[in-house]
C-alpha positions as CSV (number, residue, x, y, z in Angstrom):
1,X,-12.1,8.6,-12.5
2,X,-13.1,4.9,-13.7
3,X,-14.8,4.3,-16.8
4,X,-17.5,2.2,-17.1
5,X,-16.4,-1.5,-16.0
6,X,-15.2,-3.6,-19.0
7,X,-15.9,-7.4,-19.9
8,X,-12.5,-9.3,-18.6
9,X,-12.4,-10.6,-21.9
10,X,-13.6,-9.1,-25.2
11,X,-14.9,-11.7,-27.6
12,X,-16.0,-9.1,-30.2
13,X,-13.2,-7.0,-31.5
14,X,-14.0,-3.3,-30.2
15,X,-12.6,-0.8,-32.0
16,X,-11.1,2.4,-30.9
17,X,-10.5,3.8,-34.0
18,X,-9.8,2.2,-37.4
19,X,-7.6,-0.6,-37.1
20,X,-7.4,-0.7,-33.5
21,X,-8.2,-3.1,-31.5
22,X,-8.8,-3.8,-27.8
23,X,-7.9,-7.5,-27.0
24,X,-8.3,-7.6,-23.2
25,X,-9.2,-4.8,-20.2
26,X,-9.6,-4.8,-17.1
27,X,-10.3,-1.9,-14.2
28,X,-11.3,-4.4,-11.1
29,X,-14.7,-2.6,-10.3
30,X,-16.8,-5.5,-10.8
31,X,-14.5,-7.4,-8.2
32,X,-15.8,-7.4,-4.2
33,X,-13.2,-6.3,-1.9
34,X,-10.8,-8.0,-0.2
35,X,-8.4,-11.0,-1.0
36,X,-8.0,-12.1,-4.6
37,X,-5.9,-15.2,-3.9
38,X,-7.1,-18.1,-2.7
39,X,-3.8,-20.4,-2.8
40,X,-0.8,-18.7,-2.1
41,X,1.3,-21.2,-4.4
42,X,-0.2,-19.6,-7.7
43,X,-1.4,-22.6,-8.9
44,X,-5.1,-22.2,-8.2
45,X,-7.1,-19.0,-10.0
46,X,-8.5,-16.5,-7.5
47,X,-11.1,-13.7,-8.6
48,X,-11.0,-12.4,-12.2
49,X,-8.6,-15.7,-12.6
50,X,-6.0,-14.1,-11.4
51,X,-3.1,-16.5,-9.7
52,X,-1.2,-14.7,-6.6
53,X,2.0,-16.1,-4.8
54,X,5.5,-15.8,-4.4
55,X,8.0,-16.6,-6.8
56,X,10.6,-18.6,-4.4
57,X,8.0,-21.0,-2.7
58,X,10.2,-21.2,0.3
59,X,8.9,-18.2,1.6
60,X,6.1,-17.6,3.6
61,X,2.8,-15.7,1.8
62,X,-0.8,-15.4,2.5
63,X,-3.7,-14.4,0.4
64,X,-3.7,-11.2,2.7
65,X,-0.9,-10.0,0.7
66,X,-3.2,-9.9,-2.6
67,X,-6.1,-7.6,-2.8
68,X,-8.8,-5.7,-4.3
69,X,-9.4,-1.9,-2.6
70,X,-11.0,1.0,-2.9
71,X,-10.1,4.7,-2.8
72,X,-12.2,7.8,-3.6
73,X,-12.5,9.1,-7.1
74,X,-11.2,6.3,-8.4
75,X,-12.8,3.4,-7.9
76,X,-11.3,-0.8,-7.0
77,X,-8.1,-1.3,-8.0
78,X,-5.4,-4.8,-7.3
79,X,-2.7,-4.0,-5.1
80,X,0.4,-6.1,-3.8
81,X,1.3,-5.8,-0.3
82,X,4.7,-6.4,1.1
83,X,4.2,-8.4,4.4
84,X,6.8,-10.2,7.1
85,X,8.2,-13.5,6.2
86,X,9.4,-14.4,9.6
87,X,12.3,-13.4,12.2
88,X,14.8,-14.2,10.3
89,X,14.5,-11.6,8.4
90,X,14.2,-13.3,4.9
91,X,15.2,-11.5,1.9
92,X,14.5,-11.7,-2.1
93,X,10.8,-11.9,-1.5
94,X,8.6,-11.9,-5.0
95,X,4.7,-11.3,-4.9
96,X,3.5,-11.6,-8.3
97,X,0.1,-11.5,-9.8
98,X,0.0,-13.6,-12.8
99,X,-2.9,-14.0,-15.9
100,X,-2.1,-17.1,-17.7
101,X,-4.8,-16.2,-21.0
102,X,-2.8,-13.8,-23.0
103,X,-2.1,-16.6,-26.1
104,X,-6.0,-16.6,-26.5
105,X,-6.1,-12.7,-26.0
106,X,-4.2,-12.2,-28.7
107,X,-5.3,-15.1,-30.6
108,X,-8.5,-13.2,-31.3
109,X,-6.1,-10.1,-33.2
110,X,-6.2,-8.7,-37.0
111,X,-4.1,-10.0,-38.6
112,X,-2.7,-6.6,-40.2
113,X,-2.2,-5.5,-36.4
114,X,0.9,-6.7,-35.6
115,X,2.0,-4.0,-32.7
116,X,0.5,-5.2,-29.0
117,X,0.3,-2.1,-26.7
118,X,0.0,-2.3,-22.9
119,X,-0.9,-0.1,-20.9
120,X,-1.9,0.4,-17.3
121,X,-1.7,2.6,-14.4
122,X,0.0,2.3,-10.9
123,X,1.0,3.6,-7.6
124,X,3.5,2.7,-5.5
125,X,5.3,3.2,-1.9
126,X,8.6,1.7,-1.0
127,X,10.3,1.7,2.2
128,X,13.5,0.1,1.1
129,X,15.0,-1.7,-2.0
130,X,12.5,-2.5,-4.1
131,X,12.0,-3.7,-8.0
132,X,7.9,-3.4,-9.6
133,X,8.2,-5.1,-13.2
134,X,5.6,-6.1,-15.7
135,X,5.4,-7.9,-19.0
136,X,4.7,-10.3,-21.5
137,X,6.3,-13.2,-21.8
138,X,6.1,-17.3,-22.0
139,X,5.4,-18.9,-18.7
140,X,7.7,-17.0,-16.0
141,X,10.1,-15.9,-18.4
142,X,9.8,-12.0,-19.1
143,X,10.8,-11.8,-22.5
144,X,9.5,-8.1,-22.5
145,X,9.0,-6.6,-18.9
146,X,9.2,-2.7,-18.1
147,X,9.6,-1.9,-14.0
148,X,11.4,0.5,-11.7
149,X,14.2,0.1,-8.9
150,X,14.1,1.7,-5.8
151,X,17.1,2.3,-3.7
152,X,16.9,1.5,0.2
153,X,15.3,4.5,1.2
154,X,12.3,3.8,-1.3
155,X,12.8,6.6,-4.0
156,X,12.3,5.4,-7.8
157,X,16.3,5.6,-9.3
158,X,15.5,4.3,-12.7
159,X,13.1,2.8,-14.8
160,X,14.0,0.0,-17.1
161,X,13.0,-2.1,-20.2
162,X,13.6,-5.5,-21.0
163,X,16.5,-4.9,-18.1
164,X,19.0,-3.7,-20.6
165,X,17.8,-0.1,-20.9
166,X,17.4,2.2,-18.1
167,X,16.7,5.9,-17.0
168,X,17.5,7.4,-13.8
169,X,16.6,10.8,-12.2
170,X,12.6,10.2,-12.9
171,X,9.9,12.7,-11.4
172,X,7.9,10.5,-9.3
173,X,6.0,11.4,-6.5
174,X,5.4,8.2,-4.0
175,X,1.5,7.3,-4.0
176,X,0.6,9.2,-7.0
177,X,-1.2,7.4,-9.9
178,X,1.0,7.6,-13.0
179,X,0.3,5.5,-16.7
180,X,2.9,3.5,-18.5
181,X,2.9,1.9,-21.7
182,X,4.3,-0.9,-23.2
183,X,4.7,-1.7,-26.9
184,X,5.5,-4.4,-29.3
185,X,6.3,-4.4,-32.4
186,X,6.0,-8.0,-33.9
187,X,7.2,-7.5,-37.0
188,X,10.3,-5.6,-36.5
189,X,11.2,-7.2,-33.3
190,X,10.9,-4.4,-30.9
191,X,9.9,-2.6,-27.8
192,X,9.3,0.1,-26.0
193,X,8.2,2.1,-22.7
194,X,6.4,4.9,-22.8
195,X,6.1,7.3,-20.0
196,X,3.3,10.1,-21.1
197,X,3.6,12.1,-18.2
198,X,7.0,12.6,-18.0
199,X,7.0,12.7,-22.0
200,X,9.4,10.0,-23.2
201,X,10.1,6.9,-24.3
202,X,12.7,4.6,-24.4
203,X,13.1,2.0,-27.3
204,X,14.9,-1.3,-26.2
205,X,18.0,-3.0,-27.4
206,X,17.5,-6.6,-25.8
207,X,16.8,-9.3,-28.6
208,X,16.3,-11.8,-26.0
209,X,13.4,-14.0,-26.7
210,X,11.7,-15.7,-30.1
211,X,11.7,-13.9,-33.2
212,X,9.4,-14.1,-35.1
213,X,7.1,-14.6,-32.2
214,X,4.9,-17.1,-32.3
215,X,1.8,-15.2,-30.4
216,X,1.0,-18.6,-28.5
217,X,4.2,-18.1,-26.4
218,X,3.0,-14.9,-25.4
219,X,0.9,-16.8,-23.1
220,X,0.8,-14.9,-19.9
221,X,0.8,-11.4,-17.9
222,X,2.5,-10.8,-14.8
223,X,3.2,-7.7,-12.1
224,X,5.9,-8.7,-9.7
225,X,7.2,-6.7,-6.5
226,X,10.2,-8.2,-5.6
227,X,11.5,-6.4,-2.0
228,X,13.8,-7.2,0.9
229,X,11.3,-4.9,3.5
230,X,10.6,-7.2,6.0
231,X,8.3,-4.7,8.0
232,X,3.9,-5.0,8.0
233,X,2.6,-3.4,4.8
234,X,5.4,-0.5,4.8
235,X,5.4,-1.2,0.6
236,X,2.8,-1.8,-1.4
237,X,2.2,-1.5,-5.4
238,X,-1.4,-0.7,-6.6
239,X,-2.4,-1.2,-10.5
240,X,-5.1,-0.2,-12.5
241,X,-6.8,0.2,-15.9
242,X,-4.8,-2.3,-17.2
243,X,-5.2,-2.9,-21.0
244,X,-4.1,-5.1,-24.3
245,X,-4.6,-3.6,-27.3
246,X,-3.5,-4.5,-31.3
247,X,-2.6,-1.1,-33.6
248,X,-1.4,-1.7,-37.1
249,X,0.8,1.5,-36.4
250,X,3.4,2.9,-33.8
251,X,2.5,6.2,-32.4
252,X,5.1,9.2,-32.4
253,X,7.4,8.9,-29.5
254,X,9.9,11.1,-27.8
255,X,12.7,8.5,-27.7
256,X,15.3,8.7,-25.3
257,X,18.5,7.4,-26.9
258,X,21.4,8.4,-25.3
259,X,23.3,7.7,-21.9
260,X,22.7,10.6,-19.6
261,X,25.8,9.1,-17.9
262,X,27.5,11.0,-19.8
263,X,26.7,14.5,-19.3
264,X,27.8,16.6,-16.1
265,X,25.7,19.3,-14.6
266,X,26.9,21.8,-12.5
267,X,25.5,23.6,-9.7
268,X,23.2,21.2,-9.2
269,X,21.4,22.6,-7.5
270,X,21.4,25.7,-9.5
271,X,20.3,29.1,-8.8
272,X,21.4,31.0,-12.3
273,X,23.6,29.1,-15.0
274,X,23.6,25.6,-14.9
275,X,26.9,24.5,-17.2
276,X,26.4,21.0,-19.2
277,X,29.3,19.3,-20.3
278,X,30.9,15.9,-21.7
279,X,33.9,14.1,-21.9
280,X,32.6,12.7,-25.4
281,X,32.9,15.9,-27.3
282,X,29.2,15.0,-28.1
283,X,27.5,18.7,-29.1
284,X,24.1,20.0,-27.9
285,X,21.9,21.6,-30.1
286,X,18.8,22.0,-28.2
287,X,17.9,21.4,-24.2
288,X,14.2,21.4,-23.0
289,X,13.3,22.0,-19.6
290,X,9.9,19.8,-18.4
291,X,8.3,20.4,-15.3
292,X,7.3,17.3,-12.7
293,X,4.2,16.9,-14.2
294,X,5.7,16.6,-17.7
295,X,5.2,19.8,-19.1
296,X,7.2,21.8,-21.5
297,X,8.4,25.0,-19.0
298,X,11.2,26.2,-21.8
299,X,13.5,25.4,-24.9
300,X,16.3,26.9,-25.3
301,X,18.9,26.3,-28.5
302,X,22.4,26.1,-29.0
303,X,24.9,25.9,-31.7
304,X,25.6,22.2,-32.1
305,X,28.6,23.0,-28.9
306,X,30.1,20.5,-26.5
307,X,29.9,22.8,-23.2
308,X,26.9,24.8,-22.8
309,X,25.9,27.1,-20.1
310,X,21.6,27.2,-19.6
311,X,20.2,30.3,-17.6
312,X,17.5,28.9,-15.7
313,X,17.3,32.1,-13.9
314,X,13.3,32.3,-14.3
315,X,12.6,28.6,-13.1
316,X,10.3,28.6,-9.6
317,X,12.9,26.4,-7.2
318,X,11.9,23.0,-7.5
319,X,12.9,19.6,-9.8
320,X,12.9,19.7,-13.4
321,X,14.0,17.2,-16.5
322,X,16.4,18.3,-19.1
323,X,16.1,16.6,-22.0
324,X,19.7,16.7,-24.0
325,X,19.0,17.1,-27.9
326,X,22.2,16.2,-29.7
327,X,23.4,14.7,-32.9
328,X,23.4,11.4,-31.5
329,X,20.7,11.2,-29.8
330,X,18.2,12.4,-26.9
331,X,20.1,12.4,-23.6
332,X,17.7,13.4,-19.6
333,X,18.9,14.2,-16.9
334,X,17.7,16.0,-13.5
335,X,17.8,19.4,-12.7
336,X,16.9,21.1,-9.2
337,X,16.7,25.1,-9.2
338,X,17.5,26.3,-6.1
């Protein structure tokens, strides 16, 4: 449900709590419906002064592609609409929303609050290959960008951060509204994605970019969908609720750290005893079992050992997360109880 709408931009500090600030917000129900664009080469502001277009100007766009809608119990929200470029059939296409203010967002910060934290919620469908990325960053450049990948029958393989770190096997539902959040840490030169409903986070290892930022080259925001579907609105991404805030401290995360690539489950699908193992010798000391929605079904704990079976005996059949607690690290990977 939508809170009350927000100011686009916050002249006044507002604080949440002490030392805590929210710089920017934005939840689209003052907008009117329809198009937002109103030049399809992103070089002219539409509503909100938002810029829409493509990324490679060589394909073909309209301002249809870019628009504000409405569903019930939730209010207006932006969405991006994948679209036909023409009977060729050409690929690599890149709709991207773009808010070119950040630098005087964040201008407007404490000084002692030296973490920015975004966060926003978004829905997607994909009916073939498909990356959704958003960040911070100097002009087009995404010096810090978290997004998703879609394989060519439109289900989410990984999520990613910065495009160094990834996690496959995620629990998400096609158009379902899920929240993401993006931190950086100024000081330290750091980021990281946060995914609260599937509890975890993962902290990234790309160094790409200034350091120490200069806050004036964080100058824009940008959602891309980048897709090679080439049928009439068959993917679409919708976000919402999308905030910039400064916090003087990062919260607790549950910080994936370890290459699930390297555990093997078997049965998977699993009825009884699912068996985890490694080539790496790496011992388990704890596994936790999370439901779809993100919630904690079981713990079970083990004695620091490199093959381990897990009874999973009283799981309801269905699709869970495992999340690997070892000495180096916190591994996830997919379980599906039979």
């Amino acid at each position: 449900m939508k809170k009350t709408t927000f100011l686009s931009f916050v002249a006044l500090f507002l604080f949440n709590s002490v030392n805590a600030q929210v710089l920017w917000s934005e939840n689209f129900e003052s907008y009117t419906l329809g198009n937002v664009g109103t030049d399809p080469t992103a070089t002219v502001p539409g509503k909100g002064n938002w810029y829409s277009g493509m990324a490679y100007p060589f394909n073909d766009v309209v301002n249809e592609n870019f628009r504000i809608e409405h569903e019930s119990g939730r209010g207006k929200y932006i969405i991006i609409k994948s679209t036909m470029i023409d009977e060729r059939g050409v690929y690599n296409e890149n709709y991207r929303f773009l808010h070119k203010s950040i630098a005087n967002i964040l201008s407007l910060k404490d000084p002692t609050n030296n973490i920015i934290k975004l966060e926003l919620e978004y829905n997607y469908h994909f009916s073939s290959f498909t990356t959704f990325s958003m960040g911070i960053g100097p002009n087009s450049t995404y010096y810090h960008s978290i997004g998703m990948i879609s394989d060519d029958n439109g289900s989410v393989t990984e999520h990613y951060l910065d495009d160094k770190n990834s996690l496959p096997y995620l629990l998400i539902t096609p158009k379902n509204w899920y929240k993401t959040i993006l931190y950086l840490d100024l000081d330290n030169n750091d980021s990281y994605i946060e995914f609260p409903s599937m509890n975890y986070a993962i902290k990234s290892t790309d160094k790409t970019g200034s350091y120490p930022y200069n806050l004036f080259t964080l100058n824009q925001f940008s959602i891309t969908l980048g897709t090679d579907d080439n049928f009439y609105d068959s993917s679409f991404l919708k976000i919402d609720n999308i905030k910039i805030s400064a916090i003087n401290t990062l919260p607790t995360l549950n910080i994936i750290d370890l290459d699930a690539s390297k555990f093997n489950l078997y049965p998977n699908p699993a009825t009884n005893i699912l068996y985890i193992t490694n080539s790496e010798n790496i011992s388990v000391k704890q596994v936790e079992i999370y439901d779809a929605t993100g919630k904690l079904i079981n713990t079970q704990n083990f004695n620091n050992e490199a093959e381990i079976q897990l009874n999973v005996e009283t799981l309801t059949s269905g699709t869970y997360l495992l999340h690997l607690h070892t000495n180096e690290g916190v591994a996830v990977k997919k379980l599906i109880k039979k």
